[in-house]
C-alpha atoms as a printed R data frame, in Angstrom:
    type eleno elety resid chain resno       x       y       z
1   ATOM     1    CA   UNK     A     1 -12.514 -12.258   5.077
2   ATOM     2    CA   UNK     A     2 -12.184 -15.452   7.223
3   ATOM     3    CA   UNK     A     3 -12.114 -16.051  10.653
4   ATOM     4    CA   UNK     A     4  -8.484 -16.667  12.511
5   ATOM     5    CA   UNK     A     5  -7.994 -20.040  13.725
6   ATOM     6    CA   UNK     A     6  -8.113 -20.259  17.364
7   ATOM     7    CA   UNK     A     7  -4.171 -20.252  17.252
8   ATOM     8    CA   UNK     A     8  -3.842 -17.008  15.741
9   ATOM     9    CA   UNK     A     9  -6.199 -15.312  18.573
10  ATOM    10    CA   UNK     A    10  -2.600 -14.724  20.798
11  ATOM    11    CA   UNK     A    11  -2.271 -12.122  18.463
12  ATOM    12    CA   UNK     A    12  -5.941 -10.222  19.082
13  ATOM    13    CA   UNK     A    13  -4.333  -8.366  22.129
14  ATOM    14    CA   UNK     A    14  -1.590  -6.934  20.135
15  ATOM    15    CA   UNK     A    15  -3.583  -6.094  17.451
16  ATOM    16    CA   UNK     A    16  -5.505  -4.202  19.546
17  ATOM    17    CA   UNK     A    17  -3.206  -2.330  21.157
18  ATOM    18    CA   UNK     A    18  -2.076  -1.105  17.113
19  ATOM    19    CA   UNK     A    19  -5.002  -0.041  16.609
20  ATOM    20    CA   UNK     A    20  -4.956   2.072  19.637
21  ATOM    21    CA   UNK     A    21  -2.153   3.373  18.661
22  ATOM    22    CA   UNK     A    22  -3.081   4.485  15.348
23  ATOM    23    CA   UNK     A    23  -6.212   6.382  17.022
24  ATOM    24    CA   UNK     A    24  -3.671   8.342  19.273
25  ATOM    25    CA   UNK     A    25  -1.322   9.190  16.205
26  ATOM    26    CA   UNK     A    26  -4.851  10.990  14.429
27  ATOM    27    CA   UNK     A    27  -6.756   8.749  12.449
28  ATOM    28    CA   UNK     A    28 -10.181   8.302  13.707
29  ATOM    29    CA   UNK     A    29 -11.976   6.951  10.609
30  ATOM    30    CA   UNK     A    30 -13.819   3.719  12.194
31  ATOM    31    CA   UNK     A    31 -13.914   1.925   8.708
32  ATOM    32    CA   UNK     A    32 -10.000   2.612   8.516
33  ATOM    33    CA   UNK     A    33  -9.355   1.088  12.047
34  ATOM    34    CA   UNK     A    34 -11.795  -1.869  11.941
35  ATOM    35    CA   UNK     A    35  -9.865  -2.555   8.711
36  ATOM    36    CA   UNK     A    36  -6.528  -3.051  10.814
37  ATOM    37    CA   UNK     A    37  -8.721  -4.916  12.822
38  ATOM    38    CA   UNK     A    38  -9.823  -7.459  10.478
39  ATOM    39    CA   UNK     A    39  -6.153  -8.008   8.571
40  ATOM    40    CA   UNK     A    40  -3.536  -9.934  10.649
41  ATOM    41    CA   UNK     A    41  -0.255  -8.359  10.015
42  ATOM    42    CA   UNK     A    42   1.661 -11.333  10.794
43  ATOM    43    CA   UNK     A    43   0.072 -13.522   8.050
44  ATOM    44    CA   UNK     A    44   2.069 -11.059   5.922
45  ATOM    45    CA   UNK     A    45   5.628 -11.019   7.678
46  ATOM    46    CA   UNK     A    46   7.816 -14.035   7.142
47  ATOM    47    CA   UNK     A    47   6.956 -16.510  10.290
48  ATOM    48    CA   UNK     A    48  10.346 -15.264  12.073
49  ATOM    49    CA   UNK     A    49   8.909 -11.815  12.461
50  ATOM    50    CA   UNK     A    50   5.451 -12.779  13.729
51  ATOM    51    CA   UNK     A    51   6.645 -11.658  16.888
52  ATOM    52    CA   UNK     A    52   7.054  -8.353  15.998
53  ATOM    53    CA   UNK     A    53   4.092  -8.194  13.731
54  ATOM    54    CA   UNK     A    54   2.119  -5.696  15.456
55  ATOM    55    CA   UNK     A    55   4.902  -3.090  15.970
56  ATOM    56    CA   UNK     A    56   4.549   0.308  14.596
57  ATOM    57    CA   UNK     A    57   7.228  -0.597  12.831
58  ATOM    58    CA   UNK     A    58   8.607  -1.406   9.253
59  ATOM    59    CA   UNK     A    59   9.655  -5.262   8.991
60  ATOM    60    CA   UNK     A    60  12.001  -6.976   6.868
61  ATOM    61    CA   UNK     A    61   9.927  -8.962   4.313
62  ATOM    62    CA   UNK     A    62  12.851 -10.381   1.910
63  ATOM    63    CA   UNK     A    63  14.307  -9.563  -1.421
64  ATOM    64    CA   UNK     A    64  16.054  -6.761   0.083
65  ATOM    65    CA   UNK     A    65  12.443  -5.088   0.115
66  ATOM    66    CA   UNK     A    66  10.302  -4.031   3.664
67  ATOM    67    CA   UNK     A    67   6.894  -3.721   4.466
68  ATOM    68    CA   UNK     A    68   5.806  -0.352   6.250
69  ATOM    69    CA   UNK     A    69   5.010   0.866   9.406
70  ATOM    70    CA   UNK     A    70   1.227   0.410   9.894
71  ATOM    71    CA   UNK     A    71   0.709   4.257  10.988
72  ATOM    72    CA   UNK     A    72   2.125   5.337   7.709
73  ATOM    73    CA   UNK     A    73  -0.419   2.709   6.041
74  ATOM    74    CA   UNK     A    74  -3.067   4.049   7.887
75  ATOM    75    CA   UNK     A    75  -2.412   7.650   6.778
76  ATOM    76    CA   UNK     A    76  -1.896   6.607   3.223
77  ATOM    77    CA   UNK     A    77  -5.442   4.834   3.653
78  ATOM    78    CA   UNK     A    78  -6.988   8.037   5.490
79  ATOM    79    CA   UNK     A    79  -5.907  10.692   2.334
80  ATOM    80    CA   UNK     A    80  -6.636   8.183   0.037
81  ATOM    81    CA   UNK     A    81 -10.363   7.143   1.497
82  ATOM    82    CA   UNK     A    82 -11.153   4.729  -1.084
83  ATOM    83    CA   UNK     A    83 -14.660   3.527  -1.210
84  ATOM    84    CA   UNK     A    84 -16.677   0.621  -1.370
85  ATOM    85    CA   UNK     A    85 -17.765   1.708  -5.230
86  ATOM    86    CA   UNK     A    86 -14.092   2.723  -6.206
87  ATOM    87    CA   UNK     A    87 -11.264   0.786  -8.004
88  ATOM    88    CA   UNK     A    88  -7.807   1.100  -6.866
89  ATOM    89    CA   UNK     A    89  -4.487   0.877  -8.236
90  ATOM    90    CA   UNK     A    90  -1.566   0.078  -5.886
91  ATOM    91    CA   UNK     A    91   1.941  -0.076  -7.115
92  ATOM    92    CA   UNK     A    92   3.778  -1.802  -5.440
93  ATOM    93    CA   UNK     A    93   2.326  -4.907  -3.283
94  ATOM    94    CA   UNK     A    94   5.094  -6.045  -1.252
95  ATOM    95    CA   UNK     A    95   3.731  -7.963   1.380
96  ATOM    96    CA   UNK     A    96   0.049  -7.762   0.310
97  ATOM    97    CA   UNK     A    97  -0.581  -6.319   3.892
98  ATOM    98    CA   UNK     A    98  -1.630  -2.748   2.635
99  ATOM    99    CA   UNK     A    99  -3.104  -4.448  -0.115
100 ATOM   100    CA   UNK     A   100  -5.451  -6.493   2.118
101 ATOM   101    CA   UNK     A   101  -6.194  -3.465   3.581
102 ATOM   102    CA   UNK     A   102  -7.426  -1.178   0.470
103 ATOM   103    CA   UNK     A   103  -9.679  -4.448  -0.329
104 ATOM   104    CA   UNK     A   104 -11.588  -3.857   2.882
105 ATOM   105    CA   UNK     A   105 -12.587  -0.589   1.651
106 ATOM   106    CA   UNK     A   106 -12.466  -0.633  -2.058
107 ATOM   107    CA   UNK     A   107 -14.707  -2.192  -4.409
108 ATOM   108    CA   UNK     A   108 -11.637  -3.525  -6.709
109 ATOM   109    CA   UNK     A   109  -7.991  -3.172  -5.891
110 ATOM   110    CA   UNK     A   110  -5.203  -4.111  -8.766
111 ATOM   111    CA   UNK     A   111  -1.977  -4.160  -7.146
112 ATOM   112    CA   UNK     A   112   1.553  -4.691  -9.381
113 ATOM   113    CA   UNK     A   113   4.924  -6.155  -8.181
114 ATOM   114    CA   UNK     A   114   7.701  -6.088  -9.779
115 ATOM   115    CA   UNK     A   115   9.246  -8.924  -7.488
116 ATOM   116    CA   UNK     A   116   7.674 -11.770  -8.512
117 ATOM   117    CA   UNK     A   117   8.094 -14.166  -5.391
118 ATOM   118    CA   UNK     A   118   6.639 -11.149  -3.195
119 ATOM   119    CA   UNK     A   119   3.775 -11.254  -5.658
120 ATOM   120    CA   UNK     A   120   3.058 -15.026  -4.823
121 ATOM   121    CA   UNK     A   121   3.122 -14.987  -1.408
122 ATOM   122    CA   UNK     A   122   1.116 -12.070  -1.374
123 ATOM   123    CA   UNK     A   123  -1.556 -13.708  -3.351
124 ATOM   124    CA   UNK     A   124  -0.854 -16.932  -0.938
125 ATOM   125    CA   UNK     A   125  -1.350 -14.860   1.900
126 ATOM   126    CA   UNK     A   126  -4.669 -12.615   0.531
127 ATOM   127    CA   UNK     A   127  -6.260 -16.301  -0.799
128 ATOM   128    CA   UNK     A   128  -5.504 -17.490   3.234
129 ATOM   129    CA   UNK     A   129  -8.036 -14.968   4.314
130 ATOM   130    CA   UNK     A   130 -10.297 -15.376   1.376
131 ATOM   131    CA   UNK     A   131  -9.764 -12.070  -0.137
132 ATOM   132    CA   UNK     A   132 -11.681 -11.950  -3.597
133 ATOM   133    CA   UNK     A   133 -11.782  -8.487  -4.673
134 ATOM   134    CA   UNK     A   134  -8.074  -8.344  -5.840
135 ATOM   135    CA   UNK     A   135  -6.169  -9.203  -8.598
136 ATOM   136    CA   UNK     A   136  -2.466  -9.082  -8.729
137 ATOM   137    CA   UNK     A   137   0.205  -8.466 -11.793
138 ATOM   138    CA   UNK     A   138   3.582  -8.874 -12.080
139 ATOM   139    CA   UNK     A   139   5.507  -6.077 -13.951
140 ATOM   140    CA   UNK     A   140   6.377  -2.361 -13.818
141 ATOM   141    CA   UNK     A   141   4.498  -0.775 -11.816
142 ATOM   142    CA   UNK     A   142   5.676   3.104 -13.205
143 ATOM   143    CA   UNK     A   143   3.519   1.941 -15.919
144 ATOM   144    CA   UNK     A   144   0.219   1.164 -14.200
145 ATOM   145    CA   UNK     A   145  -2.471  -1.581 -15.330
146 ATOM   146    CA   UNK     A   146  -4.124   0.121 -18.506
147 ATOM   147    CA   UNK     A   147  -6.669  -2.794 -18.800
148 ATOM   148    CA   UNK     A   148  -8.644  -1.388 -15.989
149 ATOM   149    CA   UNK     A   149  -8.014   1.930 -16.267
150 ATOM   150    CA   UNK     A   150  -9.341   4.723 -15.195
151 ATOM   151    CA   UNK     A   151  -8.832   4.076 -11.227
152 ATOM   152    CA   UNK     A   152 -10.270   6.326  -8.692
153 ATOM   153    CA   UNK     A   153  -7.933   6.467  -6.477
154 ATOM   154    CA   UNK     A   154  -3.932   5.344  -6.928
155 ATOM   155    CA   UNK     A   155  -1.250   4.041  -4.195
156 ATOM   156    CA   UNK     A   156   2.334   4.353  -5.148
157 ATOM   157    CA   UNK     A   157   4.500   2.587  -1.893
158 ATOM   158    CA   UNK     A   158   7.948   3.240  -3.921
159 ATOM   159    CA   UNK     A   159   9.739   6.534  -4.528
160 ATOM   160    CA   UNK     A   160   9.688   8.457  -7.685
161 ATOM   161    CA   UNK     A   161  11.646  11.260  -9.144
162 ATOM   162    CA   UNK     A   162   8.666  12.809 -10.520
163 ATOM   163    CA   UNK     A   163   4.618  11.649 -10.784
164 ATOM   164    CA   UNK     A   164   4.883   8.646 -13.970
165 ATOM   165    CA   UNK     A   165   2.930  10.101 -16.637
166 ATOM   166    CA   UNK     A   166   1.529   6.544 -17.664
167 ATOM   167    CA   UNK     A   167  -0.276   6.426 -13.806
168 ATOM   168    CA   UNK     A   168  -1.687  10.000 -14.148
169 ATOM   169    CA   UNK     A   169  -2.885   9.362 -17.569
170 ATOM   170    CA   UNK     A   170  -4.897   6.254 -15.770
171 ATOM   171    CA   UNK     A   171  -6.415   8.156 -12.806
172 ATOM   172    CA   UNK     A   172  -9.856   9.114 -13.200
173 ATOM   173    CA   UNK     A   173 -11.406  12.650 -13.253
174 ATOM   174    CA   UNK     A   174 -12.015  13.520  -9.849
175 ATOM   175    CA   UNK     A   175  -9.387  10.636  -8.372
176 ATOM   176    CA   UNK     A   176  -6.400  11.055  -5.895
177 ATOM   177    CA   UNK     A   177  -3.042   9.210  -6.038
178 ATOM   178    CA   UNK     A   178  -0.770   9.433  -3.003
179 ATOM   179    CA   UNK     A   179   3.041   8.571  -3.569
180 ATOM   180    CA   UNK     A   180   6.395   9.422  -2.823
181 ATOM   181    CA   UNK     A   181   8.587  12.004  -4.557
182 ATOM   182    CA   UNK     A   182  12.196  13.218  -4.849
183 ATOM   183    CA   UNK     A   183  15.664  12.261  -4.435
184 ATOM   184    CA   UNK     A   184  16.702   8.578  -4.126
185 ATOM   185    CA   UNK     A   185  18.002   9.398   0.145
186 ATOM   186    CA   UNK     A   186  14.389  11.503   1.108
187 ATOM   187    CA   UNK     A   187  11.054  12.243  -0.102
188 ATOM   188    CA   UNK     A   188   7.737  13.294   0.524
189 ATOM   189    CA   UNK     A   189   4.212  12.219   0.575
190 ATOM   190    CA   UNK     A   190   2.380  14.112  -2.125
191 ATOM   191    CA   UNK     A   191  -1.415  13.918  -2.961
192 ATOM   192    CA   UNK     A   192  -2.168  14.571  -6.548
193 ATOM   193    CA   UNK     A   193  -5.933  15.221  -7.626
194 ATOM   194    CA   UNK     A   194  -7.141  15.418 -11.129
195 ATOM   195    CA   UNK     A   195 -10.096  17.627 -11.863
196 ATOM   196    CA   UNK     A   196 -11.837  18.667 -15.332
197 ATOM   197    CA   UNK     A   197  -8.529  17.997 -16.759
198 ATOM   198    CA   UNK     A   198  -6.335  20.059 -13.598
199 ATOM   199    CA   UNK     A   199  -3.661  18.472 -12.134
200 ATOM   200    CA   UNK     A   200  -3.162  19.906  -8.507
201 ATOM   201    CA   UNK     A   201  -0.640  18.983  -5.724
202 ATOM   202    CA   UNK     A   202  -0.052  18.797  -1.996
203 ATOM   203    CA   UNK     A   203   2.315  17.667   0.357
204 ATOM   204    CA   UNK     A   204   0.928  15.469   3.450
205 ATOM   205    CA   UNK     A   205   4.570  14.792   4.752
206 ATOM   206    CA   UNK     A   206   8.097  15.487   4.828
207 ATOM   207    CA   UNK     A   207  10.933  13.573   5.233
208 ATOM   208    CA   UNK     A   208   9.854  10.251   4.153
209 ATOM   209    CA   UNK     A   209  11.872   7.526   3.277
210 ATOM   210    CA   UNK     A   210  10.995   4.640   0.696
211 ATOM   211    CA   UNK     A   211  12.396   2.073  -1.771
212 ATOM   212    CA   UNK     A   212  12.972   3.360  -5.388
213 ATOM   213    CA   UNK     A   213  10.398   3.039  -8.012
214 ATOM   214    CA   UNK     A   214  12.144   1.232 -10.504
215 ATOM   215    CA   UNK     A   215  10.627   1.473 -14.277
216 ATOM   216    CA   UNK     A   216  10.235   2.891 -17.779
217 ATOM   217    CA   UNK     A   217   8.936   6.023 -16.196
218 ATOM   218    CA   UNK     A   218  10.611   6.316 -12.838
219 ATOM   219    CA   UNK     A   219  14.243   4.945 -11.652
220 ATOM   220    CA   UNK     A   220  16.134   3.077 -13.848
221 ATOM   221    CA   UNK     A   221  17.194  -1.025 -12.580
222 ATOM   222    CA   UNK     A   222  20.522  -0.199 -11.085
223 ATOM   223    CA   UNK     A   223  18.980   1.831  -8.739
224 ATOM   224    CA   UNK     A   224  18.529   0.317  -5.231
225 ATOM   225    CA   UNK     A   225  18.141   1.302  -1.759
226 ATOM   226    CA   UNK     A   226  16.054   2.476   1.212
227 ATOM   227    CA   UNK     A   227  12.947   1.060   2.131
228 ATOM   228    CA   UNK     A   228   9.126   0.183   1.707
């Protein structure tokens, strides 16, 4: 990943101070944090939010779609714990900020967007900071990205009723996928693991609240709502 101009080093402090945060809130994985070191937030946030970049906060990225709050990212990063051998299947790439993130620990990350300007300036954004080990697909996400199936470890950053039986059926023996279910108003963060053919679940937390997954196998278009 390349070096911020000198411009961009205003936002070091901040940055820093994130990552402190983060620490206090529990995750004390070094490779997580100096990965929220290395990825500038605000490079992923419309210019008119820079300011606010390096809230724990989620921010407004357009198309009626948010970005989340970078203590959530860092606990979907810590069940996750993708490694540098793994591929990874994100659905749902929004900014690219999470995205950028998963490629600092991953081998291969395949992220899908069903907005296709988001996908753009996404890849605008990860080609910026000379991130090569992603590639990006616009589409349904609820259906995964059978080409490079199986994936090791699966992100889902939208809400689904129940776990999309195309994702599970491309997650690896021995993989994890972290996502959202339940009802379109709450949710909560569920890790699913697949071993010898078992399917087992747990809840990390309750109360969540994300966009909809919208797709063949989760909620249908006309759904909207909440946030990402």
């Amino acid at each position: 990943m390349r070096e911020a101009p000198q411009d961009e080093r205003r936002f070091v402090g901040p940055r820093r101070r994130l990552i402190e945060l983060i620490r206090d809130r529990g995750i004390q994985d070094l490779e997580i944090l100096q990965a929220f070191d290395r990825v500038p937030r605000h490079r992923f946030v419309p210019e008119g939010m820079w300011h606010r970049a390096y809230e724990d906060a989620p921010l407004p990225i357009g198309w009626g779609q948010t970005t989340s709050q970078p203590s959530l990212q860092a606990l979907y990063l810590s069940v996750l714990r993708p490694r540098a051998h793994e591929q990874i299947l994100e659905v749902g790439t929004g900014s690219g900020y999470l995205t950028a993130l998963l490629a600092c620990l991953a081998g291969r990350v395949y992220s899908v967007e069903r907005i296709r300007e988001l996908s753009k300036r996404a890849r605008k954004a990860l080609d910026a900071l000379g991130v090569m080990n992603v590639a990006l697909l616009v589409g349904d996400g609820s259906i995964g990205w059978r080409k490079y199936a199986p994936f090791h470890g699966i992100v889902v950053t939208a809400a689904s009723p129940a776990i999309p039986p195309a994702l599970l059926e491309q997650l690896a023996d021995g993989g994890r996928m972290l996502l959202p279910l339940g009802t379109l108003e709450a949710q909560e963060l569920v890790l699913v693991q697949k071993e010898g053919g078992e399917v087992t679940t747990q809840t990390v937390q309750s109360g969540c609240t994300f966009v909809p997954l919208l797709g063949r196998f989760a909620w249908p278009d006309e759904v909207r709502g909440g946030e990402r």
